[in-house]
Every structure is written in structure tokens, then in C-alpha cells.
C-alpha positions as CSV (number, residue, x, y, z in Angstrom):
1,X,3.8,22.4,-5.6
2,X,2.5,19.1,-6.2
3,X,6.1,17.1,-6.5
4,X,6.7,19.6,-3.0
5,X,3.6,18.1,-1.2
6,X,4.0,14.3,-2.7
7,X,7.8,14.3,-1.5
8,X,6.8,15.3,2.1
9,X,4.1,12.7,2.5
10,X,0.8,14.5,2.4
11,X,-0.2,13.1,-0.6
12,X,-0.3,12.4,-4.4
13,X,0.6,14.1,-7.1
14,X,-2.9,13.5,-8.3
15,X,-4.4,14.3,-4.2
16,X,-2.2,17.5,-4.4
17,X,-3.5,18.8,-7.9
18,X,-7.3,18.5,-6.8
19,X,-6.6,20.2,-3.8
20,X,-4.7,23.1,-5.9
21,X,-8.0,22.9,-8.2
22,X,-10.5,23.0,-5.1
23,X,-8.5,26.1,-3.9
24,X,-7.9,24.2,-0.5
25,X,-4.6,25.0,-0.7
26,X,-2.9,28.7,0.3
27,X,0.6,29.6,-0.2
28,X,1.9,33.0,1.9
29,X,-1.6,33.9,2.1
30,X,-3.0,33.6,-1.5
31,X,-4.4,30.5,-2.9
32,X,-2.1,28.4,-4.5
33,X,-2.3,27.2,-8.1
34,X,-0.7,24.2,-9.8
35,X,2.2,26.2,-11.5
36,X,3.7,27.8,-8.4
37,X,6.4,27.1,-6.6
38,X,7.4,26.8,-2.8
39,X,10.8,26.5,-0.9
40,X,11.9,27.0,2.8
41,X,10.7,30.0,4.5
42,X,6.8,30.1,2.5
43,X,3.8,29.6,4.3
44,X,1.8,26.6,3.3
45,X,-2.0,25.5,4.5
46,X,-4.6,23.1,3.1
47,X,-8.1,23.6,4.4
48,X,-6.7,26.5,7.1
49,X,-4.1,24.3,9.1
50,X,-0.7,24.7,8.3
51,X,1.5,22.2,6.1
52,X,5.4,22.3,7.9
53,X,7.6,22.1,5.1
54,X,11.4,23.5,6.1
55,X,13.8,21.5,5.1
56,X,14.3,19.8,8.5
57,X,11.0,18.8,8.1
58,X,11.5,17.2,4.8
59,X,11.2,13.2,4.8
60,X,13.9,10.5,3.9
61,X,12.8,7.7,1.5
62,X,11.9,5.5,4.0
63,X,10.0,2.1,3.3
64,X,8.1,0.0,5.8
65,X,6.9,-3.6,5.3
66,X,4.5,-5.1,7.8
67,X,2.5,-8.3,8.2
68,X,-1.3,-7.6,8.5
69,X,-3.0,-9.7,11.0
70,X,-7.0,-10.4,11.0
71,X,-8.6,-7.7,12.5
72,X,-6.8,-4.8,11.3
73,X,-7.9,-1.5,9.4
74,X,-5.8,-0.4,6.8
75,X,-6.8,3.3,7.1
76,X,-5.6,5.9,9.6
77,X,-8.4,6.0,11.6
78,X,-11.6,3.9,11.4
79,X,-15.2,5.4,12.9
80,X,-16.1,2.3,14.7
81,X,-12.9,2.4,16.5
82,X,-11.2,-0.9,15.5
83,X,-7.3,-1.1,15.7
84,X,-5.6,-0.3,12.7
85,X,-1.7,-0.7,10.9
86,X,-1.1,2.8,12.5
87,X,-1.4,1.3,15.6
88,X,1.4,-0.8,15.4
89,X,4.2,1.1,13.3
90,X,6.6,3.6,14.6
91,X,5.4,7.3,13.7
92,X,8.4,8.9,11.4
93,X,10.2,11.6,12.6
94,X,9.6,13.8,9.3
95,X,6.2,13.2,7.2
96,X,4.6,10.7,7.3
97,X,3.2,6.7,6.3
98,X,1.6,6.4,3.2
99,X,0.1,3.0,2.4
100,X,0.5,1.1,-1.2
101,X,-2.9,-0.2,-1.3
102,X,-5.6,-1.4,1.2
103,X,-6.1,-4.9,3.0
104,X,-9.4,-5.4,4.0
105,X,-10.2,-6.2,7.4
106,X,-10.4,-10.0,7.2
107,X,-7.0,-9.9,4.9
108,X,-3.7,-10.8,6.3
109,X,-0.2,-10.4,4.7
110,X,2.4,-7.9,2.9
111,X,1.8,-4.1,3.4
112,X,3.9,-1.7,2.4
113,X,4.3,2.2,3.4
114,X,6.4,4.6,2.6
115,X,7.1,9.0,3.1
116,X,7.4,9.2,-0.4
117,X,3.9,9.9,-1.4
118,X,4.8,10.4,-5.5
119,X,6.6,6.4,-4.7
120,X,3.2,5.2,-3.2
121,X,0.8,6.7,-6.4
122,X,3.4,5.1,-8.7
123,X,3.4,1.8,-7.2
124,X,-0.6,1.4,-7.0
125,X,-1.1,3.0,-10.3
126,X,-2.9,0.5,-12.9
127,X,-0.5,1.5,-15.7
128,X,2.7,-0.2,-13.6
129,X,0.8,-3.7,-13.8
130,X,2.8,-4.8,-10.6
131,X,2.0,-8.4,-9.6
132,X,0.1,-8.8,-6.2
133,X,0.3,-12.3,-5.2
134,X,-1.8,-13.8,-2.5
135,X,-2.2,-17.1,-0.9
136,X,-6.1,-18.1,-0.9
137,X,-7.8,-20.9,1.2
138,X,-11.2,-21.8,-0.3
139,X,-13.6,-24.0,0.9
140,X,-13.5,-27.0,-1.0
141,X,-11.9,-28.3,-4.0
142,X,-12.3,-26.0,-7.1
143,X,-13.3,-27.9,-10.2
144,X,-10.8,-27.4,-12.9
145,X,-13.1,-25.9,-15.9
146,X,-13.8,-23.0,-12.9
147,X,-10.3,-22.5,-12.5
148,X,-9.9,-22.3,-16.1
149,X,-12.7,-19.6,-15.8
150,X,-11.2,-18.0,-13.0
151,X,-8.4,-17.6,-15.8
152,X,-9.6,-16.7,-18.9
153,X,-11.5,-14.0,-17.0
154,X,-15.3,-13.5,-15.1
155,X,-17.3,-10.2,-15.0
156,X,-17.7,-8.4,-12.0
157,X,-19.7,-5.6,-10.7
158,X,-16.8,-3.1,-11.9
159,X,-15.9,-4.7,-14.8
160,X,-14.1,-8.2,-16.3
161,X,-11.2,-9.6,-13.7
162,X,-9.5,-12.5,-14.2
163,X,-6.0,-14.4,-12.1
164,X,-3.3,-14.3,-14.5
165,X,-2.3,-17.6,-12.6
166,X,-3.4,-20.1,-9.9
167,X,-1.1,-22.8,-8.8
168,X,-2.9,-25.6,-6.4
169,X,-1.0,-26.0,-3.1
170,X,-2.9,-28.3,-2.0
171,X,-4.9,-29.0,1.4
172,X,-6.6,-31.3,3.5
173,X,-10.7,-32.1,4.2
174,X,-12.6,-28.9,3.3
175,X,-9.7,-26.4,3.0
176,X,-7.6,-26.1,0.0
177,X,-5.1,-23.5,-0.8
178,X,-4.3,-21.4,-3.9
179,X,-1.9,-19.0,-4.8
180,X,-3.3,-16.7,-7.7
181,X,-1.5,-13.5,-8.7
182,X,-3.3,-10.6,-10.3
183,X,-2.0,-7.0,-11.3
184,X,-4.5,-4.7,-10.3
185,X,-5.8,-3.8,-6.9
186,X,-9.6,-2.9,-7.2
187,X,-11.5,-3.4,-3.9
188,X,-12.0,-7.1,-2.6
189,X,-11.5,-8.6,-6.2
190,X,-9.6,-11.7,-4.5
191,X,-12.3,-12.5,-3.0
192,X,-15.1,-11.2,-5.9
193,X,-13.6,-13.0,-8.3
194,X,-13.5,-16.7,-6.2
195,X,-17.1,-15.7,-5.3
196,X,-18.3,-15.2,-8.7
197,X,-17.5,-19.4,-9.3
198,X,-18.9,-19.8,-6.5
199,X,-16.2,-20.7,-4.2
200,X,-15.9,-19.2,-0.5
201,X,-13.0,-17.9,0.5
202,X,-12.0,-18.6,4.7
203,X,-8.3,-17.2,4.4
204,X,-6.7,-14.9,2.1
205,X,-3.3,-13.4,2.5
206,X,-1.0,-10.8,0.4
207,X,2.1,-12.6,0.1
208,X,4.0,-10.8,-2.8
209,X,3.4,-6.4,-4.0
210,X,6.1,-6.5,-7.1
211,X,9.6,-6.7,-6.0
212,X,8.6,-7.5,-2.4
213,X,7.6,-10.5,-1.0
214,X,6.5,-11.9,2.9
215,X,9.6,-12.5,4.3
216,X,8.8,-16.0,6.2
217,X,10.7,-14.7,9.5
218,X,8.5,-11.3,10.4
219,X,5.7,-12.1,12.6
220,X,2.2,-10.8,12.5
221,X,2.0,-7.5,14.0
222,X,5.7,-6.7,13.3
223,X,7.3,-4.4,10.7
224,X,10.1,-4.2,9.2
225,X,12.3,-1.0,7.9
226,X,13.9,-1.5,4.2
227,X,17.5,-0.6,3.7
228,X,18.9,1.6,0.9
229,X,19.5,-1.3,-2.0
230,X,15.2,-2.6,-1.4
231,X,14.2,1.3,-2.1
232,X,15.9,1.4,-5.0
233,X,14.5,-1.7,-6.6
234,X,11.6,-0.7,-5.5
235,X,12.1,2.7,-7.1
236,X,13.0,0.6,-10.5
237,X,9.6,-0.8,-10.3
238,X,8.1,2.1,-9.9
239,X,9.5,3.6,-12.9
240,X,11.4,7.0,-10.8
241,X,14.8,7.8,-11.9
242,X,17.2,7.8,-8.6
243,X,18.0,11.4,-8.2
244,X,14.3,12.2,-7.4
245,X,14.3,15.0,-4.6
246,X,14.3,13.2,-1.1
247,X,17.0,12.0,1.1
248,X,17.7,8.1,0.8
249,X,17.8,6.5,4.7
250,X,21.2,4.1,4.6
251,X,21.1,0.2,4.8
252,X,22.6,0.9,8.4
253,X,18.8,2.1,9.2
254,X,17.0,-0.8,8.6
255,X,15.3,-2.5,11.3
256,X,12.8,-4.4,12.7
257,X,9.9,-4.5,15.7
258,X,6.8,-3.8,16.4
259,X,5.0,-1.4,18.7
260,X,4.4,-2.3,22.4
261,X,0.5,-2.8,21.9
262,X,-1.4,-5.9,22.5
263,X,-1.3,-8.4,20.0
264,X,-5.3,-8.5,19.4
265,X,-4.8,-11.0,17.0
């Protein structure tokens, strides 16, 4: 049940088997444990509303990458009614987007979705230590015994964070730009960890998510569909064997564009 539910994008594996233990899920009438098993033809609901899950219905491996703009939510929907990533990306035609990781609203730069929801979990789980890379602007030149700091590792509110490297760009009058990498994704600690030097941070973008990096020719706002040979890697990454059950979308498939919304950037 919860590889079933993963594959078809509602969720993780981890998502699934709290639901299973919460009883929030029903299978042909009965609640569903985590040892049972479902197919075409079973009735499936989570809170009441029904889960489609024929095999039509079932998802390719698809993989999106898009570049975040400013001003941007990263979740589905957002209570105060700010745009958000779903604005902008093409619903698929079976399941459905699952994000790997968050950008806050003020963060730019690499996202990546996917309908494989066991892929996402694996790729944002701690114990995969994939590199997120991210260009910084601070305000300011940093001294170098910070940086060192900034290094060797700072506490934070959560726990001790440090950059496993910064290279200086470089940068002119107040702004001066950084690329530090970091494999974990807790929430803001870009920005948390410059803070705790006490540097400002005025720009920060995701440039690099493991294999995947910003490719320099996909404007803001746009997305971009990953063929065949990019899953896989990204697959490797993620530590799944290739024969895990979904359908792989061709390299003829990928593509590019955006949605025909304002650019609100």
C-alpha cells in the first residue's frame, strides 16, 4: 500500500504509513493497514474522498525542473493568496507534482518535482547527503576568520550547521557574492547560518540539488521537462534500482515552457 500510494504521487512512503496508522485510509470499505495490498479494480479513500488508482491512472516518472523567481510559494496553495510554483507548471495528466524541498518566498533558483513520490522522500532524505548549492549575496565583505566559522560550523536554534564550502565570487560596493554548498535542507539555514556571523543576506539562490544543476538558458518562471537519461541519474542519486514500478517518460518527451500567467516577478 504504501509503495502503491508513493508511486502514484500522493505521497511518502513515510506520509502513507502515518496515514495507514491514523486509520485515514480505507480500502474496499475496511480500513486499510500497512501490510495490505491493492491492485486495479479496489476501492481506495483517505479521509472519505476517493484515491483513483487504475492503471490508466498510474503516473510516468516524470521530472520537472523550474526556476523560482522572488515572490513565489513553494507549497500548493498558500492562505494569504500569493502565487505559487503550481501556478506556473503544467498539471500532469496522471498524479501529480511533488516538490524536492521548499524555497522560501524571497529564494530564487533550482526546483525540482517529480510524480514519483517514493523518488521525492529519497532525494530530501538527510541520510542521501545530496549537495545543495546556492549562490548568496551578502551585504558586505565577510571577514575571513567568520568564513572560517561559517566552516568549521555555528549553532543554530535546531542544532550545529555549518557550509561544507564557500568560494568568494566576488562583487562590487556593498554586495558580494558567495557560493556555499551544504547537504541538508532544514528551513532557512542559508540564510540562519549567514545571520548567525552576522552577515545579511539581499539575494540567495538554489543553483545546484545533487546531480542537477540551473541550466543558464531557462528563464525565471519557466520549467523544463527531464528526459529519460536525467531520471535515471537522478534515480542513481537517489539510491532506487531502475526496475522500480512506474513507467519511464522517453527523452522524446522532454520539453520546455512555462504557463501563460503573468510574469509577477
Amino acid at each position: 500500500m504504501q509503495k502503491l500510494l508513493a508511486n502514484a504521487g500522493y505521497g511518502s512512503r513515510r506520509e502513507v504509513e502515518s496515514w495507514l496508522a491514523a486509520g485515514r485510509i480505507q480500502l474496499n470499505g475496511r480500513p486499510a493497514g500497512p501490510g495490505d495490498k491493492a491492485g486495479e479494480g479496489d476501492r481506495l479513500s483517505l479521509d472519505g474522498k476517493p484515491l483513483r488508482l487504475d492503471a490508466g491512472m498510474m503516473p510516468e516518472r516524470r521530472v520537472l525542473i523550474y526556476h523560482k523567481p522572488v515572490g513565489e510559494m513553494s507549497t500548493r496553495r498558500d492562505p494569504e493568496g500569493r502565487p505559487t510554483i503550481f501556478d506556473r507548471i503544467p498539471a500532469p495528466q496522471r498524479g501529480r507534482w511533488v516538490s524536492v524541498g521548499r524555497l522560501d518566498f524571497n529564494t530564487a533558483g533550482l526546483m525540482i518535482l517529480t510524480t514519483d513520490g517514493q523518488l521525492a522522500a529519497r532525494l530530501m532524505h538527510p541520510s542521501r547527503q545530496l549537495v545543495r548549492e546556492y549562490a548568496v549575496r551578502v551585504r558586505g565583505e565577510v571577514a575571513p576568520e567568520l568564513l572560517d566559522k561559517l566552516r568549521s560550523g555555528v549553532k543554530l536554534d535546531d542544532g550545529p550547521a555549518r557550509f561544507e564550502e564557500i568560494v568568494d565570487t566576488g562583487g562590487q560596493g556593498q554586495n558580494h557574492w558567495y557560493h556555499v554548498i551544504l547537504r541538508e535542507g532544514r528551513y532557512r539555514e542559508v540564510r540562519r547560518l549567514w545571520e548567525a556571523v552576522g552577515a545579511t543576506v539581499s539575494r540567495l539562490i538554489r543553483v545546484r540539488y545533487g546531480p542537477l544543476s540551473l541550466p543558464g538558458d531557462l528563464p525565471r518562471g519557466h520549467w523544463r521537462e527531464l528526459g529519460a537519461g536525467q531520471v535515471r541519474a537522478l534515480m542513481d542519486a537517489a539510491g532506487l534500482e531502475p526496475e522500480a514500478p512506474l513507467a519511464e517518460a522517453s527523452d522524446k518527451k522532454a520539453q520546455s515552457g512555462r504557463r501563460f500567467k503573468p510574469n509577477r516577478d
